[in-house]
PAPA-215761 format. One record per residue (C-alpha): residue in one letter; x, y, z. Coordinates in steps of 0.2 Angstrom, whole numbers, plus 5000, padded with zeros to 4 digits. Last residue first. Layout:
// PAPA-215761
<node kolkol="A" c1="X" c2="Y" c3="Z"/>
...
END
This chain:
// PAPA-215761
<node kolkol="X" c1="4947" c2="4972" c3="5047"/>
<node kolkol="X" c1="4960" c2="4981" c3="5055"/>
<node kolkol="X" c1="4954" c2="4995" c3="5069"/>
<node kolkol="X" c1="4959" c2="4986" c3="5082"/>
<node kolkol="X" c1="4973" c2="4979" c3="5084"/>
<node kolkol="X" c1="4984" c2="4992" c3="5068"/>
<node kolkol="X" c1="4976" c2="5007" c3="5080"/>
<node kolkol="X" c1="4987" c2="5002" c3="5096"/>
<node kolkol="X" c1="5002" c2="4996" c3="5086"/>
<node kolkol="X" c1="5002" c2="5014" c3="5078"/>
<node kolkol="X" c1="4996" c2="5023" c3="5093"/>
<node kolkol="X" c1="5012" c2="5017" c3="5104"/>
<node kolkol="X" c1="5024" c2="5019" c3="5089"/>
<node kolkol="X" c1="5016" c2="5039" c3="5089"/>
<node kolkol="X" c1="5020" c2="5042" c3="5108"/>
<node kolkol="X" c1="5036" c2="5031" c3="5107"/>
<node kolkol="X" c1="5039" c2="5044" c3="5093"/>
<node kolkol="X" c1="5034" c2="5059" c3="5105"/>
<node kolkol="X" c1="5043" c2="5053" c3="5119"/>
<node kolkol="X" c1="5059" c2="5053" c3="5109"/>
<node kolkol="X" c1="5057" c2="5071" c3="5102"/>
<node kolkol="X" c1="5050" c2="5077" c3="5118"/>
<node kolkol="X" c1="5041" c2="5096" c3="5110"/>
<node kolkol="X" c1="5037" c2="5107" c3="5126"/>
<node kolkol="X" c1="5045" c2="5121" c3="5119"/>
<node kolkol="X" c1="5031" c2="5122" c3="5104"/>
<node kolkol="X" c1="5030" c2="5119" c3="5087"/>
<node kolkol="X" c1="5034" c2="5099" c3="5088"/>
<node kolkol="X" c1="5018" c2="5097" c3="5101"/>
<node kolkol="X" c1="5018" c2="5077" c3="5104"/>
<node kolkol="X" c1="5025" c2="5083" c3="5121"/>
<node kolkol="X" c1="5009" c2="5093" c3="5127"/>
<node kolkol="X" c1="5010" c2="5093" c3="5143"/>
<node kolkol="X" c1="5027" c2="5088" c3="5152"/>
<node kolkol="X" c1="5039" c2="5077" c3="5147"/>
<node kolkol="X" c1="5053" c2="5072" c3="5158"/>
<node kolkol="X" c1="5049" c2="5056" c3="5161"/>
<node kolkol="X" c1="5035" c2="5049" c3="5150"/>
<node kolkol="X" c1="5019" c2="5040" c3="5155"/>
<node kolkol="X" c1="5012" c2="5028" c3="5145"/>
<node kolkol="X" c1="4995" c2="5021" c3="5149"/>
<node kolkol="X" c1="4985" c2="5004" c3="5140"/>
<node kolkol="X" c1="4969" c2="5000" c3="5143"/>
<node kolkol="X" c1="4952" c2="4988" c3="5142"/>
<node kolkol="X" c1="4939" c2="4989" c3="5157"/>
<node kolkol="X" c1="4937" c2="4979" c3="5170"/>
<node kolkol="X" c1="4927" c2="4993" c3="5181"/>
<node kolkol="X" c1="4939" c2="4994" c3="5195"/>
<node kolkol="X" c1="4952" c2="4993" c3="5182"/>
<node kolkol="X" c1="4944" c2="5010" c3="5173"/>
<node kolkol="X" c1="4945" c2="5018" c3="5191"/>
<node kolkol="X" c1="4960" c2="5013" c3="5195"/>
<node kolkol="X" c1="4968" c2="5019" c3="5179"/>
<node kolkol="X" c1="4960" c2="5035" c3="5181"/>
<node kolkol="X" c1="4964" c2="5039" c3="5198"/>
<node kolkol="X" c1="4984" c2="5034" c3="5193"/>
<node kolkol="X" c1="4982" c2="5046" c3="5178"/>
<node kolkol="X" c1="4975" c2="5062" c3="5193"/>
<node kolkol="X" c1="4990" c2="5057" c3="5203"/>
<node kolkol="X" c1="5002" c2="5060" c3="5188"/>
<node kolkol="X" c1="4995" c2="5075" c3="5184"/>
<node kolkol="X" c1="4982" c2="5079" c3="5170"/>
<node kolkol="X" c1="4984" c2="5094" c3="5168"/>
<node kolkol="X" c1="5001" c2="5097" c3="5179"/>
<node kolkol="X" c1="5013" c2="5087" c3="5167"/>
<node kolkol="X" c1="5031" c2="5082" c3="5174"/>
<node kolkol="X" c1="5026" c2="5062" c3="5171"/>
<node kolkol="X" c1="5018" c2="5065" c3="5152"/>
<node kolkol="X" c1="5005" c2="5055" c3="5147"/>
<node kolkol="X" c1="5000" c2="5045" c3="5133"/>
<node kolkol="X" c1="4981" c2="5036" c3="5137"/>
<node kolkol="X" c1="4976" c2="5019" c3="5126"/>
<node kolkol="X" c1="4958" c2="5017" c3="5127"/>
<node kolkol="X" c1="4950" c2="4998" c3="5123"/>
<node kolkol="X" c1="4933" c2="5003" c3="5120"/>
<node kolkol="X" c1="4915" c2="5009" c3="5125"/>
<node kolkol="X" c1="4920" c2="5017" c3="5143"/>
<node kolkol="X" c1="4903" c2="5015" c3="5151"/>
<node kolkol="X" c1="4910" c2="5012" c3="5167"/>
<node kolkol="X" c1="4922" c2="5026" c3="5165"/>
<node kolkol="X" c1="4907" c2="5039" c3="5164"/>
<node kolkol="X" c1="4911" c2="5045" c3="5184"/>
<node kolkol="X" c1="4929" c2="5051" c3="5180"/>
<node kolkol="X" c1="4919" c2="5063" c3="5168"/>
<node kolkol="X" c1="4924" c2="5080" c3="5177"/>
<node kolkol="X" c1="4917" c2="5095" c3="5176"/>
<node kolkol="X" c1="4915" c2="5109" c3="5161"/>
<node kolkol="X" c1="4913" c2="5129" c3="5159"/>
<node kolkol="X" c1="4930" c2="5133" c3="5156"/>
<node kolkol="X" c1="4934" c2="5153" c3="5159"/>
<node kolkol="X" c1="4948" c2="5145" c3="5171"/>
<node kolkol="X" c1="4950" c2="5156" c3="5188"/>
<node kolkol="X" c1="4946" c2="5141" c3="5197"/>
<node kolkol="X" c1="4954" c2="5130" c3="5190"/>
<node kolkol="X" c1="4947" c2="5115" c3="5179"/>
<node kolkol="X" c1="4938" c2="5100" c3="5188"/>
<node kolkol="X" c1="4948" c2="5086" c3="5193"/>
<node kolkol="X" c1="4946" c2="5066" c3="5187"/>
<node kolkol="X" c1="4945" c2="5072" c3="5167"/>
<node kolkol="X" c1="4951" c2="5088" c3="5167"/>
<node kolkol="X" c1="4964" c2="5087" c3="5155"/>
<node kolkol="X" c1="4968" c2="5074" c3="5140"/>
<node kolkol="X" c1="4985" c2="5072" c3="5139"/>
<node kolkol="X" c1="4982" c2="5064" c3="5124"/>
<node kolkol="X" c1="4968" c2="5050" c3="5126"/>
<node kolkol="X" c1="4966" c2="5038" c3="5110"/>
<node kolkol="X" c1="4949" c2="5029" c3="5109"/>
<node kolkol="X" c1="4947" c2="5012" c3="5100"/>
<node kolkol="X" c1="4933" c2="5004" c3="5092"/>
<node kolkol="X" c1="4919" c2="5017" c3="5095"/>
<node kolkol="X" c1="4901" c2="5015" c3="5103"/>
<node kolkol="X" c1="4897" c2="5033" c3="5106"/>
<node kolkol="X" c1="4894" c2="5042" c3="5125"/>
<node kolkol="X" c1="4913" c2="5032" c3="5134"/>
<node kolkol="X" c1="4922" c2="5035" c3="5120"/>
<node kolkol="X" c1="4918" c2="5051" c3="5116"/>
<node kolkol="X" c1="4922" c2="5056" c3="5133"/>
<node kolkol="X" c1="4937" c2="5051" c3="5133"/>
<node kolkol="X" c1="4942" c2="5057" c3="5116"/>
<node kolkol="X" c1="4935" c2="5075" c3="5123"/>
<node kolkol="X" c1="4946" c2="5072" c3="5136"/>
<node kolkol="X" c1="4961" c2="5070" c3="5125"/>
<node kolkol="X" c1="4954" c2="5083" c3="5116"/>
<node kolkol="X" c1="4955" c2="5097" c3="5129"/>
<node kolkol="X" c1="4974" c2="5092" c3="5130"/>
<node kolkol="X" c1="4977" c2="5082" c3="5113"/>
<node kolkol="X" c1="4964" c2="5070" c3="5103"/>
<node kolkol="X" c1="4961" c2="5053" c3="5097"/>
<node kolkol="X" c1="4943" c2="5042" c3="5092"/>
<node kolkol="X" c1="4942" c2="5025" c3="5085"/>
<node kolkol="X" c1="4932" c2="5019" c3="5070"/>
<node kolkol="X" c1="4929" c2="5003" c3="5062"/>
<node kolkol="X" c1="4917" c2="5000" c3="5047"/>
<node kolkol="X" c1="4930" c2="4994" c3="5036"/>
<node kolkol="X" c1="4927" c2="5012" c3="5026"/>
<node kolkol="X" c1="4933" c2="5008" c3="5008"/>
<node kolkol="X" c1="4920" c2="5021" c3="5000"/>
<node kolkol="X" c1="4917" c2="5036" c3="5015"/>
<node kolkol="X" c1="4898" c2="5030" c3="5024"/>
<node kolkol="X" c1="4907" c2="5024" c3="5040"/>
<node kolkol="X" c1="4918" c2="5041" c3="5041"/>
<node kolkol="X" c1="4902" c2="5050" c3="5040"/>
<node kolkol="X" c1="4893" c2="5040" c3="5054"/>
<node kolkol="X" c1="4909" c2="5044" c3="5066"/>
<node kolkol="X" c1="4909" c2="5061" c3="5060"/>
<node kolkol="X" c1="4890" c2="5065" c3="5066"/>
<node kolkol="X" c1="4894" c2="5057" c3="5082"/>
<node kolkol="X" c1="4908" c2="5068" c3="5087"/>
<node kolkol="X" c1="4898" c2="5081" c3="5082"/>
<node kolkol="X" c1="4884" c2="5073" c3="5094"/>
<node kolkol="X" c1="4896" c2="5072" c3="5108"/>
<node kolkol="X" c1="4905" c2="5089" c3="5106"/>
<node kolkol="X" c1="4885" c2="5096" c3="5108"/>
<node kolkol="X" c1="4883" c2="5086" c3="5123"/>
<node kolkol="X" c1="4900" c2="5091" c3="5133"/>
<node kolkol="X" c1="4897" c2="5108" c3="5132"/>
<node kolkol="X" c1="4913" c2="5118" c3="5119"/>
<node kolkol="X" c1="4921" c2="5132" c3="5131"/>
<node kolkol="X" c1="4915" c2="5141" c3="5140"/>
<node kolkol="X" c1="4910" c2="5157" c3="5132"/>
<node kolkol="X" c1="4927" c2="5165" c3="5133"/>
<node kolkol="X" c1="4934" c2="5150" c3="5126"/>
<node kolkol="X" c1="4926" c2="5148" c3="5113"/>
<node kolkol="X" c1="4929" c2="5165" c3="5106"/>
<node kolkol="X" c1="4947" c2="5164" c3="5110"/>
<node kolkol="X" c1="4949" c2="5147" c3="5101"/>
<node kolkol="X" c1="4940" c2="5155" c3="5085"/>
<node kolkol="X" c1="4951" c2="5169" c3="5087"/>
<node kolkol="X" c1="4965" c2="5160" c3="5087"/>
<node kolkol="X" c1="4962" c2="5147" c3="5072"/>
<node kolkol="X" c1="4958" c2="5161" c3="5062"/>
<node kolkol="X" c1="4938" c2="5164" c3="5059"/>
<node kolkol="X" c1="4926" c2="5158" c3="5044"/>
<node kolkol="X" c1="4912" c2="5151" c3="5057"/>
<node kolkol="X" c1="4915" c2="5158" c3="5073"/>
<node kolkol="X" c1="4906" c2="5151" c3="5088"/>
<node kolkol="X" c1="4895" c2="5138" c3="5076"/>
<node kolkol="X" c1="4910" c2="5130" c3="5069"/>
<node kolkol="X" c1="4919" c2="5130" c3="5085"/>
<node kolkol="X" c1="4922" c2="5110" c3="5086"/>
<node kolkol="X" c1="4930" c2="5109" c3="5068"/>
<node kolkol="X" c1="4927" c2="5093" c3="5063"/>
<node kolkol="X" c1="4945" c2="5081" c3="5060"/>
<node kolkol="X" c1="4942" c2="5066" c3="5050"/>
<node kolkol="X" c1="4952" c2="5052" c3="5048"/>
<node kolkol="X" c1="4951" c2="5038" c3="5033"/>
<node kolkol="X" c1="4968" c2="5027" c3="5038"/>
<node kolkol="X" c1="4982" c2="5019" c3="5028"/>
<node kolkol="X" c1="4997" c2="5029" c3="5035"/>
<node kolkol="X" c1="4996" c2="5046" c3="5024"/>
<node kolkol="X" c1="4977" c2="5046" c3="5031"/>
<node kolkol="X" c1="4984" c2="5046" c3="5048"/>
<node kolkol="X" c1="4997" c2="5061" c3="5044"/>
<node kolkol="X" c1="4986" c2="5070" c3="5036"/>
<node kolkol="X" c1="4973" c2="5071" c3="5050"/>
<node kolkol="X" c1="4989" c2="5076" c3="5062"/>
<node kolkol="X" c1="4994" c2="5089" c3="5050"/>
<node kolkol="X" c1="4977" c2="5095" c3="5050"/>
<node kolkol="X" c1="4981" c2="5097" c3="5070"/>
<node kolkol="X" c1="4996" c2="5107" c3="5068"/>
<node kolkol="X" c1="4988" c2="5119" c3="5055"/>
<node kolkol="X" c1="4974" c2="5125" c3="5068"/>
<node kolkol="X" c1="4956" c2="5118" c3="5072"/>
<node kolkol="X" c1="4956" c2="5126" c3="5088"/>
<node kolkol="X" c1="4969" c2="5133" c3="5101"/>
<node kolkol="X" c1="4958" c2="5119" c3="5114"/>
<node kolkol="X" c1="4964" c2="5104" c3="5105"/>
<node kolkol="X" c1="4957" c2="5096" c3="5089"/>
<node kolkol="X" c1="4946" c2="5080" c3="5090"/>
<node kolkol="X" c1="4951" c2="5067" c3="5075"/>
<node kolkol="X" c1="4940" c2="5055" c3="5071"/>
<node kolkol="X" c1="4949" c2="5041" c3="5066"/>
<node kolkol="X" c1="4944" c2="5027" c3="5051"/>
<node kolkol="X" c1="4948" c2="5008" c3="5048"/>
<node kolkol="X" c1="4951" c2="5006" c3="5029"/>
<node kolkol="X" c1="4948" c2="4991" c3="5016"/>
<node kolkol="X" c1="4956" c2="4996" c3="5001"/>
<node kolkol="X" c1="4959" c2="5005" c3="4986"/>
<node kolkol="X" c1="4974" c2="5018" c3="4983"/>
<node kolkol="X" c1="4968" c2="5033" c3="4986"/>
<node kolkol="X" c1="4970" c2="5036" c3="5007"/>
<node kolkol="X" c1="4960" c2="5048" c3="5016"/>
<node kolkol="X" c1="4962" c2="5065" c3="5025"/>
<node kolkol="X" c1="4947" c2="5075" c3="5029"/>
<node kolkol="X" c1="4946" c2="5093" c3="5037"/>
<node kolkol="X" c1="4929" c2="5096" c3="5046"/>
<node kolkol="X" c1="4915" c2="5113" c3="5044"/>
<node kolkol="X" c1="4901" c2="5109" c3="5052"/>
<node kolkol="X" c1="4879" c2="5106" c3="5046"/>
<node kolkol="X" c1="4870" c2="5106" c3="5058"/>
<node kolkol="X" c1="4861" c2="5090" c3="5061"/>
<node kolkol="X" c1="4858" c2="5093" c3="5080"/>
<node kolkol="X" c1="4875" c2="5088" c3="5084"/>
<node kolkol="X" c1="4885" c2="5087" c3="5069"/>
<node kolkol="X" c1="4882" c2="5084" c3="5049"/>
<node kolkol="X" c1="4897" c2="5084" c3="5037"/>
<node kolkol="X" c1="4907" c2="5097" c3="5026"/>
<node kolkol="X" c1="4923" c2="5093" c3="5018"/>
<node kolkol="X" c1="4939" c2="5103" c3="5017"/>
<node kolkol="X" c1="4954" c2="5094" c3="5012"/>
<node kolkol="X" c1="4965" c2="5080" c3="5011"/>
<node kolkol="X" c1="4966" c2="5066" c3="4996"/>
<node kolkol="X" c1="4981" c2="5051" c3="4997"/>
<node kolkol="X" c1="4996" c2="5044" c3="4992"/>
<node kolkol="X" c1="5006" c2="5035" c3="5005"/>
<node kolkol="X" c1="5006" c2="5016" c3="4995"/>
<node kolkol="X" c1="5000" c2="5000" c3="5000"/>
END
C-alpha cells in the first residue's frame, strides 16, 4: 500500500444535524480502511492538527477532524475562533458528543470504510476522546494528555466543564492514554485515579507515562516538544490502532 492520498475541506452533519466545517484525509489507493475521528485541542482547528489528519490518512487510515467552533466563529483564524470559545465556555460536553457522532457516521459512509472507528485528541481533546468513547460506541479511543477528566478546571479557568471520572463504566473501548510524568493537567496522581478507576470497572487499557515530558510533548511547534517521547507516543498509537481497527 502506497502513502498517496486526498486532504481537504469537507462538510458533514453534527449535533443537532447542523451542518460543520471538518478537514478529511484519506487514502487513494483502494482498500479496506479503519477510520479516526480526529478532535482538535483547545487553540482550535489550527495547522498542527490537520497535519495530524494527514498524517493518519498518509498511513492507511480515513480520519476526519470537525471543527468543534464551527458555530462560535464560522470563517475565523484558528486563534480567534479558540478565544471565542473559550470565553463562552468552552465547547458543552453534549454538543461535542453529537459532532463527534455525526463524523463517526460519516467516516462509515466514506468508500473503503471497514466500518471501524476510533477516536484521538490532545489536551481538551484527549478528554474530549474520553468522553467520546465512553457516549458513542467506538473501536478504539486515543487519550492525549487529556485534561480535566478526574479534577475540575481552576478556578480562575473561563472553562465551563466538570469531570467525567464518573462515565468510566461505560468506557466503549480499549483506550490507550500517553501521558507526560512532569505534566500538571492531567497530573500523575489524577492518571493513577483514572487507571484505577477504569480497572475497577474491567475495562480495556494501556498508559504511558513519560519522564521528563510535560503537557503537550507530541507538540513539535512548541518548547514542550520530547522528540523521543513523541515517537514512542506515535509507535504506541500505531500498534494500538493496527489491533483494532483492522478488518
Amino acid at each position: 500500500m502506497g502513502d498517496a492520498m486526498w486532504a481537504g475541506t469537507v462538510s458533514l452533519a453534527g449535533h443537532g444535524g447542523d451542518a460543520i466545517e471538518a478537514y478529511l484525509a484519506r487514502p487513494l489507493d483502494p482498500g479496506s480502511y479503519g477510520a479516526v475521528v480526529v478532535i482538535h485541542h483547545m487553540p482550535g482547528y489550527d495547522e498542527a492538527t490537520k497535519e495530524i489528519t494527514r498524517k493518519l490518512g498518509a498511513h492507511g487510515y480515513l480520519a476526519v477532524c470537525p471543527n468543534l467552533y464551527s458555530r462560535e466563529a464560522p470563517g475565523a483564524s484558528p486563534d480567534d475562533a479558540a478565544a471565542t470559545a473559550r470565553a463562552l465556555g468552552g465547547v458543552p460536553d453534549q454538543r461535542l458528543v453529537g459532532d463527534v457522532a455525526g463524523a463517526v457516521e460519516y467516516l462509515r459512509s466514506l468508500e473503503g470504510a471497514n466500518g471501524k472507528v476510533a477516536t484521538i485528541g490532545h489536551c481538551s481533546g484527549g478528554r474530549q476522546s474520553f468522553l467520546a468513547a465512553c457516549s458513542l460506541a467506538l473501536d478504539a479511543a486515543v487519550d492525549c494528555y487529556g485534561a480535566f477528566v478526574v479534577s475540575p478546571p481552576p478556578a480562575d479557568s473561563p472553562l465551563r466543564i466538570g469531570p467525567i471520572l464518573h462515565l468510566a463504566s461505560d468506557l466503549s473501548c480499549p483506550l490507550l492514554g500517553l501521558f507526560g510524568a512532569d505534566d500538571k493537567y492531567p497530573s500523575p496522581a489524577e492518571v493513577r485515579e483514572l487507571e484505577a478507576a477504569l480497572s475497577e470497572h474491567r475495562k480495556v487499557f494501556e498508559f504511558h507515562t513519560y519522564e521528563g515530558a510535560g503537557h503537550a510533548f507530541f507538540a513539535v511547534d512548541r518548547p514542550a516538544y520530547r522528540p523521543e517521547a513523541a515517537r514512542d507516543g506515535w509507535d504506541a498509537i500505531w500498534s494500538f490502532f493496527a489491533r483494532h481497527l483492522a478488518a
